[in-house]
PyMOL CGO cylinders between C-alpha atoms (Angstrom):
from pymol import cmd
from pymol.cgo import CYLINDER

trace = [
    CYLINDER, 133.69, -137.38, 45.51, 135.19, -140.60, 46.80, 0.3, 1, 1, 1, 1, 1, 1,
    CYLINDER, 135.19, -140.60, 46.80, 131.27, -142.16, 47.61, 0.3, 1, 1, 1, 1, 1, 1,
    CYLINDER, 131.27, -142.16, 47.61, 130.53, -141.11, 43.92, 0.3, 1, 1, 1, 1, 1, 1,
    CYLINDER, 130.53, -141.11, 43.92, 133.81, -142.88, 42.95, 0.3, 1, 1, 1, 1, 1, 1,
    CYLINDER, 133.81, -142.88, 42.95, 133.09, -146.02, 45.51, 0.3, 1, 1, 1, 1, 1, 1,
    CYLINDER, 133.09, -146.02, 45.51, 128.87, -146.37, 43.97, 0.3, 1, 1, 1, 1, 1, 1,
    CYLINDER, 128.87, -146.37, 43.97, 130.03, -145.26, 39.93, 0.3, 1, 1, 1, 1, 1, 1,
    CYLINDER, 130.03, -145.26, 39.93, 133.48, -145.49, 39.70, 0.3, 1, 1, 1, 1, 1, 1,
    CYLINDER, 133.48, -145.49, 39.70, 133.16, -148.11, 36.98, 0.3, 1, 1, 1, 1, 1, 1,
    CYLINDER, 133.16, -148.11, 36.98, 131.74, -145.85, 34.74, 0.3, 1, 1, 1, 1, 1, 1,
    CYLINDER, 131.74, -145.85, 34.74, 133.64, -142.50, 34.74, 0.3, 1, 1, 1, 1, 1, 1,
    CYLINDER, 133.64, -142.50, 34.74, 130.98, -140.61, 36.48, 0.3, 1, 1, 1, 1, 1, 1,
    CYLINDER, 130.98, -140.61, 36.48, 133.23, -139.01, 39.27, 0.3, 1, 1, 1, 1, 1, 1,
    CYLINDER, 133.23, -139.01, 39.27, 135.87, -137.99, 36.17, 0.3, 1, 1, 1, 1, 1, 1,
    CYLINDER, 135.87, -137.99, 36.17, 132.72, -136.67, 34.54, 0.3, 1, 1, 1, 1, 1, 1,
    CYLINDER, 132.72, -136.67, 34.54, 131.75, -134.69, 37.67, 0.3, 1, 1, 1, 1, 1, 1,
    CYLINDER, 131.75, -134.69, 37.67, 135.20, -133.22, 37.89, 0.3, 1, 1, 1, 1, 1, 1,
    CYLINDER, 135.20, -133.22, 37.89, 135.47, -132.05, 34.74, 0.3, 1, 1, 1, 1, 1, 1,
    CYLINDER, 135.47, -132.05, 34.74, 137.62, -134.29, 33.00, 0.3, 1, 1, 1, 1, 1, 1,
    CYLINDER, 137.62, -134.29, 33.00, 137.23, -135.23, 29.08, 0.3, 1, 1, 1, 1, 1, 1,
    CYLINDER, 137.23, -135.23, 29.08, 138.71, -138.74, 29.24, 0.3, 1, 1, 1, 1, 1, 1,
    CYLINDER, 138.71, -138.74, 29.24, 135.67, -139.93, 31.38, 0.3, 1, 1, 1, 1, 1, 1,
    CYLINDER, 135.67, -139.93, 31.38, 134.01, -142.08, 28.53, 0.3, 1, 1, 1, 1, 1, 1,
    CYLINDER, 134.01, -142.08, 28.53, 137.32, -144.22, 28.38, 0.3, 1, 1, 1, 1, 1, 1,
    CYLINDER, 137.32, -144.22, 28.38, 136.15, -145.28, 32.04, 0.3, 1, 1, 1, 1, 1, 1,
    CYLINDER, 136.15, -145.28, 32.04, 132.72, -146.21, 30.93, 0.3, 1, 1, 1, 1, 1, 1,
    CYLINDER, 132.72, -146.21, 30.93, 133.98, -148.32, 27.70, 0.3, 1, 1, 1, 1, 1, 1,
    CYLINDER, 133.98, -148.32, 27.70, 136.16, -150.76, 29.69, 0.3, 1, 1, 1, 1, 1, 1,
    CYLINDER, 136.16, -150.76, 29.69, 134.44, -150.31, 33.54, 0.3, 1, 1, 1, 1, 1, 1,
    CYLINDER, 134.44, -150.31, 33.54, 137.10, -148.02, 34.68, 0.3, 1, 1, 1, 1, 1, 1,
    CYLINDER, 137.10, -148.02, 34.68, 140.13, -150.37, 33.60, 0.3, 1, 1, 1, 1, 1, 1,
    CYLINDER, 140.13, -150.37, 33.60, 138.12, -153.91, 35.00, 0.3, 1, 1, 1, 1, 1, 1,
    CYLINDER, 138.12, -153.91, 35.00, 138.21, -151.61, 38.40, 0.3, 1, 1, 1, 1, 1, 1,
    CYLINDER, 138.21, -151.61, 38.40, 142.09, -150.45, 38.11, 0.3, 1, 1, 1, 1, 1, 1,
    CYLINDER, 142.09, -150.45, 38.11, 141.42, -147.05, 37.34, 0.3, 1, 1, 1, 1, 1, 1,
    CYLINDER, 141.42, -147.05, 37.34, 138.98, -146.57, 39.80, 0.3, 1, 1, 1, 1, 1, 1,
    CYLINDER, 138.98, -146.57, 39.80, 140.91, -147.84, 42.83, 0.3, 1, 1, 1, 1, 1, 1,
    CYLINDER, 140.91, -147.84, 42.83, 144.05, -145.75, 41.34, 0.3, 1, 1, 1, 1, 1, 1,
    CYLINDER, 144.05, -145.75, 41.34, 141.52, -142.25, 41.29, 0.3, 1, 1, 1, 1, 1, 1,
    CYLINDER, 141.52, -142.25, 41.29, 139.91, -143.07, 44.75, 0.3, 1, 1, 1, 1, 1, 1,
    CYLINDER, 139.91, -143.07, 44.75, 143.49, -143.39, 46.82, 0.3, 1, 1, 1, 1, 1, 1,
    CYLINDER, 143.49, -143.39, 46.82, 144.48, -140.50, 44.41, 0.3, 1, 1, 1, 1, 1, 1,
    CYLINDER, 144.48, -140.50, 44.41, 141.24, -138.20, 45.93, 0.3, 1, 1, 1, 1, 1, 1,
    CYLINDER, 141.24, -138.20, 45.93, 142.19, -140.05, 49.19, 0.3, 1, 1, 1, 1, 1, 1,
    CYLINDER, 142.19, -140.05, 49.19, 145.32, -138.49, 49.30, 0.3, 1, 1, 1, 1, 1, 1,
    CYLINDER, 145.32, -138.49, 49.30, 144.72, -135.22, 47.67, 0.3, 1, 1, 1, 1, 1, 1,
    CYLINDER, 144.72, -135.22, 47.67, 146.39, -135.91, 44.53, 0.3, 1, 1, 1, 1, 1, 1,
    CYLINDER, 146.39, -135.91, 44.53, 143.63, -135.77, 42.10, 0.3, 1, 1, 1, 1, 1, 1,
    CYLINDER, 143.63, -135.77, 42.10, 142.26, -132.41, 41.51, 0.3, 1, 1, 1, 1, 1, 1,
    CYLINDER, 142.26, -132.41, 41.51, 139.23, -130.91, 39.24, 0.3, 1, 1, 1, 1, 1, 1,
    CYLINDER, 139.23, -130.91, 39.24, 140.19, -130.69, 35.84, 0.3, 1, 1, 1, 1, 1, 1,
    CYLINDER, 140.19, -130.69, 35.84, 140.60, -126.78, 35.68, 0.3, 1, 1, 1, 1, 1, 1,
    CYLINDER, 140.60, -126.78, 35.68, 143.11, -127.21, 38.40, 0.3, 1, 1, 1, 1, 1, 1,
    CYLINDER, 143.11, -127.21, 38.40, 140.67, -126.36, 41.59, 0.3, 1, 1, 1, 1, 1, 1,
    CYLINDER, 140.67, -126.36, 41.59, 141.83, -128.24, 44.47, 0.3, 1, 1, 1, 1, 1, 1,
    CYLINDER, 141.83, -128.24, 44.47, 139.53, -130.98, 45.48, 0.3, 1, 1, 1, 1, 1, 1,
    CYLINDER, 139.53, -130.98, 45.48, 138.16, -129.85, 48.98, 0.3, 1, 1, 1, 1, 1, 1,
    CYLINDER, 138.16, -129.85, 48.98, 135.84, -131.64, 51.15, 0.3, 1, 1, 1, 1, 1, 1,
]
cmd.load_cgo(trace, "trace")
């Protein structure tokens, strides 16, 4: 998830992936000028940011 956040980050597509419904707020304003995405890739980094249901993220 963190390559698919690294290549399309800007546009929501790894909070689409993972089931979140905020993901089009990503792809209105480039995921926060790039804010947002750096913030969700340490978060998957560290383990902090799981699916949307509540899954944990797993490699």
């Amino acid at each position: 998830m963190i390559i698919v956040a690294w290549f399309a980050g800007g546009f929501g597509i790894h909070r689409l992936m993972m089931g979140y419904d905020n993901w089009w707020l990503m792809l209105l304003t480039f995921g926060g000028c790039g804010v947002w995405t750096i913030i969700d890739m340490i978060n998957i980094i560290t383990g902090k940011m799981n699916m949307a249901d509540g899954r944990v993220l797993e490699s």
